[in-house]
C-alpha positions as CSV (number, residue, x, y, z in Angstrom):
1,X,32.0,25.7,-45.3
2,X,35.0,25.3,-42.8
3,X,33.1,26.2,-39.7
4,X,30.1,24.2,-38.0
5,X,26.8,24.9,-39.2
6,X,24.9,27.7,-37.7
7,X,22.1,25.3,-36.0
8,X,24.5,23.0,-34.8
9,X,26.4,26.0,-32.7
10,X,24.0,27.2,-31.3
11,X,22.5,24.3,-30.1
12,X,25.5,23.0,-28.3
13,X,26.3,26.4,-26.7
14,X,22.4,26.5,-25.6
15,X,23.2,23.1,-23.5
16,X,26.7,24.5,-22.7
17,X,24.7,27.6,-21.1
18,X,22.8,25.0,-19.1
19,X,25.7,23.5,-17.5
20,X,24.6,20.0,-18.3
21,X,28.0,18.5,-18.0
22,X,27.1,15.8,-21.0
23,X,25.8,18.4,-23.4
24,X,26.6,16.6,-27.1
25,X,29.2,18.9,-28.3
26,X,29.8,18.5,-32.1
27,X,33.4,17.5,-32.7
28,X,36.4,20.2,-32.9
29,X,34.5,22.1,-30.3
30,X,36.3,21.1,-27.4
31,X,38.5,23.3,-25.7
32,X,42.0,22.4,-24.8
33,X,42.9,21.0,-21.5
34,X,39.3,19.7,-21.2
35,X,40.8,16.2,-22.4
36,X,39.3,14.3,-19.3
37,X,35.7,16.1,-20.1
38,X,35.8,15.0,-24.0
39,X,36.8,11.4,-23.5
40,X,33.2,10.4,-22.3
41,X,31.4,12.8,-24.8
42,X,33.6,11.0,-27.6
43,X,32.5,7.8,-27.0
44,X,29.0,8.3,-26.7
45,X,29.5,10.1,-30.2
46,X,30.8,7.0,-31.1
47,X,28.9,4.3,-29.6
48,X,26.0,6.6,-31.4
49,X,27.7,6.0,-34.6
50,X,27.5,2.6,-34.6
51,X,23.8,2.0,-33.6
52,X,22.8,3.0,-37.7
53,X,19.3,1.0,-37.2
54,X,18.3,3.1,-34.2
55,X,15.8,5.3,-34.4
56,X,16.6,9.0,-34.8
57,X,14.6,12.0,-33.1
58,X,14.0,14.8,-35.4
59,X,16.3,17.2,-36.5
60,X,19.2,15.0,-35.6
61,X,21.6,13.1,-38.0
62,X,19.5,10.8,-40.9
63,X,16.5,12.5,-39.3
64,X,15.8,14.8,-42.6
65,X,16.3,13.4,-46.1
66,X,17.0,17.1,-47.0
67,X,19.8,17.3,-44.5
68,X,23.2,15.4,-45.2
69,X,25.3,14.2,-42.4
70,X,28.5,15.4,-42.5
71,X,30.8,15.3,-39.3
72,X,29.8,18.5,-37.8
73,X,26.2,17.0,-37.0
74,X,25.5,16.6,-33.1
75,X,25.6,13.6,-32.0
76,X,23.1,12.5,-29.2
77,X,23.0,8.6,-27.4
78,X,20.8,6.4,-28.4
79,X,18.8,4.8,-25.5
80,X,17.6,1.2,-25.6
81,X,13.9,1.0,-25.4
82,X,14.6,-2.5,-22.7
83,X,14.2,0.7,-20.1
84,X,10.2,0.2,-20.3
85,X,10.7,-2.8,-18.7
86,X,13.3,-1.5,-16.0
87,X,12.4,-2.2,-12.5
88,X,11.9,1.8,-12.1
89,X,9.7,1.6,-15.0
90,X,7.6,-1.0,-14.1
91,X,7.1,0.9,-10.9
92,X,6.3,4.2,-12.1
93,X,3.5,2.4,-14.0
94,X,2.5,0.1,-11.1
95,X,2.1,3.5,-9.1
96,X,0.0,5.4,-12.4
97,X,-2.5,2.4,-12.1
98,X,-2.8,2.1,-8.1
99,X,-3.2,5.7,-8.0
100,X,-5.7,6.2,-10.7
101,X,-7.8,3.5,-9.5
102,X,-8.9,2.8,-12.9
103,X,-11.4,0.0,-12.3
104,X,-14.1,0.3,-9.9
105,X,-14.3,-3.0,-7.9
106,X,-17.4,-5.2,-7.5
107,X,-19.4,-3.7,-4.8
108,X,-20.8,-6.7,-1.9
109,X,-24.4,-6.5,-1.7
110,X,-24.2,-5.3,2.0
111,X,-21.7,-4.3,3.9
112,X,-19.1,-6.6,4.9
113,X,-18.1,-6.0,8.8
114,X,-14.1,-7.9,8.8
115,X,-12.6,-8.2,12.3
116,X,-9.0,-8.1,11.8
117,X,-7.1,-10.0,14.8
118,X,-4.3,-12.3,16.2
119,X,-3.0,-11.7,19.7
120,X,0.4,-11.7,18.9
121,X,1.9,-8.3,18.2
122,X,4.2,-7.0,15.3
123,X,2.2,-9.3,12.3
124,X,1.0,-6.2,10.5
125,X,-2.9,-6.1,11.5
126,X,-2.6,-2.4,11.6
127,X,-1.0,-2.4,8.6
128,X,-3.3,-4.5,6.9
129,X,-6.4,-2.4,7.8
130,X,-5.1,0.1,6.7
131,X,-3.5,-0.9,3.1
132,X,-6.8,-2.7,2.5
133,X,-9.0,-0.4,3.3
134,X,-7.0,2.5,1.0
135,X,-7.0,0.1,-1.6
136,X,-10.4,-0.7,-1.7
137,X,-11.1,3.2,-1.6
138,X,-8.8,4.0,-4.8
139,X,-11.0,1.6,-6.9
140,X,-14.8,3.2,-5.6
141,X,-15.2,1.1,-2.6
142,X,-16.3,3.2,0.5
143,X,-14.6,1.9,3.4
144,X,-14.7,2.5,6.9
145,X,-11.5,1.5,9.3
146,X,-12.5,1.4,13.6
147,X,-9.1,1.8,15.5
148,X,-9.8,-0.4,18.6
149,X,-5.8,-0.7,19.5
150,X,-5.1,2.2,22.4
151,X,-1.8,2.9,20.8
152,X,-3.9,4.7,17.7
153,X,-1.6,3.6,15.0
154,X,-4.4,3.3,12.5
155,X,-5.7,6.7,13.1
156,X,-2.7,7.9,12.7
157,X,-1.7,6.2,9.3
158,X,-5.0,7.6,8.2
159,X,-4.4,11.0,9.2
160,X,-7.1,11.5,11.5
161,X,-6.5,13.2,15.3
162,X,-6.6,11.3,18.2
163,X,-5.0,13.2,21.0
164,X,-6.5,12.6,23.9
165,X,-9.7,14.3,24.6
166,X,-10.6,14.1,21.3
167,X,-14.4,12.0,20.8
168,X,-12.9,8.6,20.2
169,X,-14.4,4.9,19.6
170,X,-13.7,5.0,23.8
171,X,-16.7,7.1,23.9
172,X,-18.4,4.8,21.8
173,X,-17.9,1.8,23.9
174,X,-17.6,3.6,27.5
175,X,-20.1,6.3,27.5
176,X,-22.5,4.8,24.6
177,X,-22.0,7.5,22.4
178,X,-23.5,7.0,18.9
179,X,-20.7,5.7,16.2
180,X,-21.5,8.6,13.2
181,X,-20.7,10.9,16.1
182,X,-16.7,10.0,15.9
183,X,-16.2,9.3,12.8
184,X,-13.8,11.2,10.5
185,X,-12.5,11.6,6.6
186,X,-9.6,9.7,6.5
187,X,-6.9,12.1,4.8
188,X,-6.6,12.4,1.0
189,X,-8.5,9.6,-0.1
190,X,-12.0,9.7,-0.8
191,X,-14.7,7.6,0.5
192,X,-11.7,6.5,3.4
193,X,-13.5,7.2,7.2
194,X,-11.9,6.1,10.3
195,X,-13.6,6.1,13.6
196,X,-9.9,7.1,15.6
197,X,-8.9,5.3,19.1
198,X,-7.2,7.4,21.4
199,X,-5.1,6.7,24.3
200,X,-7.7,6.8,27.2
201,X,-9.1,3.1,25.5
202,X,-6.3,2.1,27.6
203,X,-8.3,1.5,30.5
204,X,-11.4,0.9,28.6
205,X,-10.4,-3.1,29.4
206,X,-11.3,-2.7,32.7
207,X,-14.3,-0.2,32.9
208,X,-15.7,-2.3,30.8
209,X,-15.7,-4.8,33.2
210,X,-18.9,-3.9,35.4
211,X,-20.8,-3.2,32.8
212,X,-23.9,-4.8,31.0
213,X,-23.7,-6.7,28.2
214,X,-19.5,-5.7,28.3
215,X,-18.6,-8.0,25.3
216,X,-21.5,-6.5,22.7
217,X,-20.7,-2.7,23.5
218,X,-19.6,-2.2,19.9
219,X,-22.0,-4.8,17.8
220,X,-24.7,-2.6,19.4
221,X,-22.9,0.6,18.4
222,X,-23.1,-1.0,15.1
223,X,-26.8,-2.1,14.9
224,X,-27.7,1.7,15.5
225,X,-25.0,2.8,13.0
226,X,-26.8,3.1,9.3
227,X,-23.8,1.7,7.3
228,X,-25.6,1.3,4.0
229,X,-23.4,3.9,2.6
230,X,-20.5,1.6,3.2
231,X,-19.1,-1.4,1.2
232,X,-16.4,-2.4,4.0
233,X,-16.0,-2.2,7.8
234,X,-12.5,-2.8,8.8
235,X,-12.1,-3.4,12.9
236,X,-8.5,-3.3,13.7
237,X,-7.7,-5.1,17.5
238,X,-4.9,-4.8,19.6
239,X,-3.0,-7.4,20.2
240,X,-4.3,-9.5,23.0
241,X,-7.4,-11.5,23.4
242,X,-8.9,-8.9,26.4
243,X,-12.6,-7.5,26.2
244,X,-11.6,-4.8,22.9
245,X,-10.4,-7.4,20.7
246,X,-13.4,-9.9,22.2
247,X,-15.9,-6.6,20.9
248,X,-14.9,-6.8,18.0
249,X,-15.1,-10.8,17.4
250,X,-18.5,-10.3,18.3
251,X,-19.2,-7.1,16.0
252,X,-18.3,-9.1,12.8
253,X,-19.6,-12.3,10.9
254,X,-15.8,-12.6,9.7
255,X,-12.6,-12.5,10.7
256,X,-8.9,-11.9,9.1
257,X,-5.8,-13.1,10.4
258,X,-2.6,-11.6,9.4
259,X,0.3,-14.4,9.8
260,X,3.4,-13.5,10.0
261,X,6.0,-15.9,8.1
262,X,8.1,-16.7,11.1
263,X,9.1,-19.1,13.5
264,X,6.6,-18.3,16.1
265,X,3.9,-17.0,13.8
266,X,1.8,-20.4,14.5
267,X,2.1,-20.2,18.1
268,X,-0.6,-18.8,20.0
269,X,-3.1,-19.5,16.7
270,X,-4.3,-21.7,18.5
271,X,-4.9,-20.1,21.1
272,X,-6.9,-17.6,18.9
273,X,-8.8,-20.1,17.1
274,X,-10.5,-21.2,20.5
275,X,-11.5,-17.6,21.7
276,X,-13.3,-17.4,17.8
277,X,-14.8,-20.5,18.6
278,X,-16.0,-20.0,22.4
279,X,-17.2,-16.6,20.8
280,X,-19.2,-18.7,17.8
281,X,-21.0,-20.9,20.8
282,X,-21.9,-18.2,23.0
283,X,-22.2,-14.9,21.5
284,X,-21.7,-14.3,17.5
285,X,-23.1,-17.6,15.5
286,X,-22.3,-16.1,12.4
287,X,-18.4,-15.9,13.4
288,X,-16.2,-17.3,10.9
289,X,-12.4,-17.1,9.7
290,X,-13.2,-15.7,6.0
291,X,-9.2,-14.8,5.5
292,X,-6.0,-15.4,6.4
293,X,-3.3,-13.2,5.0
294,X,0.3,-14.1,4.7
295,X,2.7,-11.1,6.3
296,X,6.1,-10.1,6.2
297,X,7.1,-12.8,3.5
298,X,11.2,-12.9,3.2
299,X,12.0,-14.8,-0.3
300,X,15.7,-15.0,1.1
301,X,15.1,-17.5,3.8
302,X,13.6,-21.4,3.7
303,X,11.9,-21.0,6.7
304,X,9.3,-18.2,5.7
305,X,8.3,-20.2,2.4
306,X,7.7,-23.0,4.4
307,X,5.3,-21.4,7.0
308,X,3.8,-20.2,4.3
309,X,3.1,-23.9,2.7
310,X,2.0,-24.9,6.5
311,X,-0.5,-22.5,6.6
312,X,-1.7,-23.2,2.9
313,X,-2.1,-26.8,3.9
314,X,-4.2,-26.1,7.1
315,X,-6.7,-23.4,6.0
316,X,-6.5,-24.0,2.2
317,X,-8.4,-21.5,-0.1
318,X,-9.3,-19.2,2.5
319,X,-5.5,-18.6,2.6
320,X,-5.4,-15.4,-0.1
321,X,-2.3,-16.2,-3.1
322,X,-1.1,-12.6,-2.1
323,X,1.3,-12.6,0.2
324,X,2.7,-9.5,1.8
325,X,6.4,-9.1,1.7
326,X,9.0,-7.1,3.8
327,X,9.1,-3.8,2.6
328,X,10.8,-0.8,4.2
329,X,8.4,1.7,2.2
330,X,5.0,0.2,4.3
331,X,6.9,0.5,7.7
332,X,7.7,4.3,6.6
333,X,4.1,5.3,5.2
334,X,2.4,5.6,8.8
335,X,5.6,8.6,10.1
336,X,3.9,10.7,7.1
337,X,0.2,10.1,8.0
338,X,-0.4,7.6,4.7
339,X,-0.8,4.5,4.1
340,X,1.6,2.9,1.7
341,X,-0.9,2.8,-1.2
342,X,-0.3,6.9,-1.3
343,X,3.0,7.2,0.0
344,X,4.6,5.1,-2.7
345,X,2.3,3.2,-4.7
346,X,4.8,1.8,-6.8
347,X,6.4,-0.4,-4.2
348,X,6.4,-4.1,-4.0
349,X,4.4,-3.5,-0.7
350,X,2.2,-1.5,-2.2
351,X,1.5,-3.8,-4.9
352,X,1.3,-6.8,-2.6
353,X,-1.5,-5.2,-0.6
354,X,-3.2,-4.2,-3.5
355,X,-3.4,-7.4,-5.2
356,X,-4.7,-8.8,-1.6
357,X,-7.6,-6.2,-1.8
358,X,-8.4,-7.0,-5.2
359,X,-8.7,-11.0,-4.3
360,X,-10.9,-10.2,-0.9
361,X,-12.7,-7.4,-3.4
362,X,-14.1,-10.0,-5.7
363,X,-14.6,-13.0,-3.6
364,X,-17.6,-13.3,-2.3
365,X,-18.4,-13.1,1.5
366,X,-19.2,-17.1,3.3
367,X,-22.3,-17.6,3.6
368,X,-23.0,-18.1,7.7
């Protein structure tokens, strides 16, 4: 009786063998000259000692009425169950559900053709394509995304080549290729297709030029495209107001603006606002703003929360309640060929984006 008990030994040297530097030890076990190493272990022991109401795991202390507790028995910490709502926790689940896509979202009774646009760069319209569309895709939707920017970037967040000379959108507007011809399986998501833009749509502004019918290129592409396996069409523009981004005004009965929550974000919307309504008179009737999105939201300054109350009071409830914050995780998604929604789900971005696509997923599209 005047040496540990046989279980208890043997379970502290099978930790020791580990090397897991806080292997509970049971007391009189530490060696001599390790006084620096037992301090800590000692007062966990101790802090254990005092949490009586705790709960115990099996085969520790109080855990068996048939075992007494005695001094020898190991002693383990006891961790507070506040960690389920740790910000890590909350995460990890955040990331279970946007994964899992648990709930299959309402499905539009056609499909909805969204031009996404604003002439000023760097507000996130690539980004928002993108995030949507993955979103929509986790929860059953079938989505497709048409890069129209030269630079590609939404091709390449949705893993899909786009070197040049590969069959692009370019040949779609230039050479009157038929659409199903270039379009491609987004990455790992199912039901995700992007129809890629590659660098020669460049200097697809000016062959365009002397052609006929140069604004409609793509709503005709469209008309002979049989989309009824599709919920969403997702156009992403560059940003300018040239003959691409006109294309696609007059491809789609709606249009989304990304604003960004900054100084200058509301200049030049103007400016945008009259192309969509010189395109309405002329050349798409049906045209209308269905959603304005609220981008790169910093909590830590006055002036983005009041952008964001300037645009509410101008455009009212098509203005979605999600709004998109700075997140370092959505600017790093696109270097690994993902959106953000794969990349780290769990992420305030993440979440934001996905709340946005649940809002656009059950409201219903305006009625032209």
């Amino acid at each position: 009786m005047n040496g540990e008990p046989a279980e208890t030994a043997t379970a502290a040297a099978g930790l020791d063998g580990l090397g897991w530097p806080g292997a509970p030890v049971s007391r009189g076990t530490a060696r001599q000259g390790d006084d620096e190493a037992s301090a800590p272990q000692e007062a966990v022991m101790k802090v254990t000692e005092r949490h009586g109401d705790a709960p115990v795991p099996a085969g520790v202390r109080g855990a068996d009425p048939d075992v007494s507790g005695d001094e020898n028995d190991v002693a383990v910490p006891v961790i507070a169950n506040a960690g389920s709502d740790m910000p890590i926790a909350r995460a990890a689940r955040a990331a279970l559900a946007a994964r899992a896509g648990s709930r299959v979202w309402p499905r539009p009774g056609a499909c909805r053709i969204i031009t996404i646009a604003n002439q000023k760069g760097g507000v996130g319209k690539t980004t928002t394509a993108v995030n949507l569309a993955a979103s929509m895709s986790l929860h059953g939707l079938r989505v497709l995304v048409i890069d129209l920017d030269p630079q590609g970037n939404a091709s390449t967040a949705l893993d899909v080549d786009h070197h040049s000379g590969v069959v692009s959108i370019y040949n779609v507007l230039v050479d009157g290729q038929p659409l199903a011809g270039v379009v491609r399986a987004a990455g790992s998501i199912p039901q995700l297709y992007c129809a890629p833009a590659t660098i020669d749509l460049a200097g697809a502004e000016i062959e365009l030029v002397p052609l006929v019918a140069r604004e409609s290129r793509l709503v005709r592409a469209l008309a002979g495209f049989d989309d009824s396996a599709l919920d969403y069409i997702f156009i992403d523009c560059p940003p300018s107001l040239g003959l691409l981004t006109v294309n696609a005004l007059v491809a789609a009965p709606e249009i989304l603006i990304p604003i960004q929550c900054e100084y200058y974000a509301l200049e030049g919307l103007e400016q945008l606002l009259r192309t969509v309504d010189l395109v309405k008179s002329h050349l798409n009737p049906a045209l209308a703003v269905s959603t304005i999105l609220l981008t790169m939201f910093d909590g830590r300054t006055r002036l983005a929360s009041q952008v964001a109350e300037e645009v509410r009071e101008h455009f009212g409830e098509i203005v979605l309640s999600s709004i998109i914050p700075r997140s370092v995780r959505v600017s790093e998604a696109p270097s690994y060929g993902q959106s953000v929604m794969t990349y780290d789900p769990g992420s305030s971005g993440a979440q934001a984006y996905l709340e946005a696509a649940r809002e656009m997923a059950y409201r219903k599209a305006p009625q032209g």
